[in-house]
C-alpha positions as CSV (number, residue, x, y, z in Angstrom):
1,X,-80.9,-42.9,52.5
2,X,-79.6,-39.1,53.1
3,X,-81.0,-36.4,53.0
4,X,-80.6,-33.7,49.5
5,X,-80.4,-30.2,50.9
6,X,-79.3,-29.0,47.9
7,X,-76.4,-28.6,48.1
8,X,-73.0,-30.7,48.2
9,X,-71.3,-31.1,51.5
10,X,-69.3,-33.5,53.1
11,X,-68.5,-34.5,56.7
12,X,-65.6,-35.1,58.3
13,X,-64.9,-36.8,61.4
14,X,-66.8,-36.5,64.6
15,X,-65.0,-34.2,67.0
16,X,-67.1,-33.8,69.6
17,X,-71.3,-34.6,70.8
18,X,-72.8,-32.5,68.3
19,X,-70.0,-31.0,66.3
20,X,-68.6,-32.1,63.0
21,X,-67.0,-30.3,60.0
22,X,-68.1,-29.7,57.0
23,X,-66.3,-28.5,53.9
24,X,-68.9,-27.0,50.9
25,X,-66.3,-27.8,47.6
26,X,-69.2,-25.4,45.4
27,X,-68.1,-22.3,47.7
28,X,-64.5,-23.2,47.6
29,X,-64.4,-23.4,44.0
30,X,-66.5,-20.0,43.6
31,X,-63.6,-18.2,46.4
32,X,-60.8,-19.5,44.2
33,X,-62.4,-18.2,41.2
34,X,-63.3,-15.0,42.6
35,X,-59.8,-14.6,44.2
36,X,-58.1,-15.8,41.0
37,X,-59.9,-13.3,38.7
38,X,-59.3,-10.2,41.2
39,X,-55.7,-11.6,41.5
40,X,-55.6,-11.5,37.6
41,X,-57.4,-8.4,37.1
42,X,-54.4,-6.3,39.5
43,X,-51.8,-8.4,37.6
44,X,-52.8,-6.6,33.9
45,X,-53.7,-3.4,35.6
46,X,-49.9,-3.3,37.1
47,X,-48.8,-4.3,33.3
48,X,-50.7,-1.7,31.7
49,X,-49.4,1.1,34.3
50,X,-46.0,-0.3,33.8
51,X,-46.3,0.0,29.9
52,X,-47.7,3.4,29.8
53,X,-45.1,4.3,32.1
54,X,-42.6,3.0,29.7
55,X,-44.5,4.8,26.6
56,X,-44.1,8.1,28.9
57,X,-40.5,8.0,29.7
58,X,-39.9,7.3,25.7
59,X,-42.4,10.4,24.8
60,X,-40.5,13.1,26.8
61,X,-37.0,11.9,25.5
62,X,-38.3,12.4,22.3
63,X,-39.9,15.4,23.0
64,X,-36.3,16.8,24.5
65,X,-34.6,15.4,21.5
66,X,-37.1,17.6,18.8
67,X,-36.8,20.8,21.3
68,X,-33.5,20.5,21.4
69,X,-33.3,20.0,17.4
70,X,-35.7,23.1,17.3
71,X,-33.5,25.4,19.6
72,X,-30.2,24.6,17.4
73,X,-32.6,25.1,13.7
74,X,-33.8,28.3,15.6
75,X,-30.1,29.8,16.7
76,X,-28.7,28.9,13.6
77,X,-31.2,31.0,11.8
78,X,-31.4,33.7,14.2
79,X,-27.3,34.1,13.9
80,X,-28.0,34.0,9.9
81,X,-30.6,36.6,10.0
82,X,-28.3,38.8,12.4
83,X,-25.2,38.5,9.8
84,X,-27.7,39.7,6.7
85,X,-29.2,42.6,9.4
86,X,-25.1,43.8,9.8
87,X,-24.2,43.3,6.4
88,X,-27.3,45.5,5.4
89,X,-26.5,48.0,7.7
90,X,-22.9,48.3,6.7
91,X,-23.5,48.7,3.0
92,X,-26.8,50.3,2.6
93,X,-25.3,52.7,5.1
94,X,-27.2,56.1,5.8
95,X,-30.4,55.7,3.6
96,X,-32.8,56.9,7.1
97,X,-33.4,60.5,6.5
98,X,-34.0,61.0,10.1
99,X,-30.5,60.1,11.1
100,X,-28.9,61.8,8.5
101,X,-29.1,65.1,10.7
102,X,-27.4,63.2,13.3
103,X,-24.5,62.5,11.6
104,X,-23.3,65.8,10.5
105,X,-23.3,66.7,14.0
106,X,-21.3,64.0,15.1
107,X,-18.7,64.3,12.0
């Protein structure tokens, strides 16, 4: 009978006086497993950076879109306000006390 050392190893061929091979299927199973989960692991971390990568390029084209939507709301209001500004000036006229003094000199 053989002997059990625990654990599962098989010999190959003779090659020379006191050397022979021996291949340990537990530890090769164990290495492709390990291998296989860090393989796995760097595939759904490369998706993920991929993906937020994606999300990022969409969040700052949207962001450009609303700041440009902002700037054109913001200079349409600001050219509104200016027209109200002039046409108060023009027919309200000389109602500032202060500049009242000014103008006689000028006229």
């Amino acid at each position: 009978m053989s002997e059990n050392n625990g654990v599962r190893s098989y010999s190959g061929q003779v090659i020379g006086d006191s050397m022979s091979l021996t291949f340990n299927f537990r530890f090769l199973l164990n290495a492709i497993a390990v291998f296989g989960t860090i393989i796995y692991g760097a595939y759904k971390f490369q998706n993920r950076i991929e993906e937020l990568e994606r999300k990022m390029a969409e969040a700052d084209q949207t962001i450009e879109d609303l700041l440009e939507k902002h700037v054109l709301a913001e200079n349409e209001a600001i050219a509104e306000l200016e027209s109200k500004v002039a046409w108060y000036e023009k027919s309200v006229g000389g109602l500032n006390p202060l500049s009242w003094k000014k103008n006689r000199r000028s006229k």
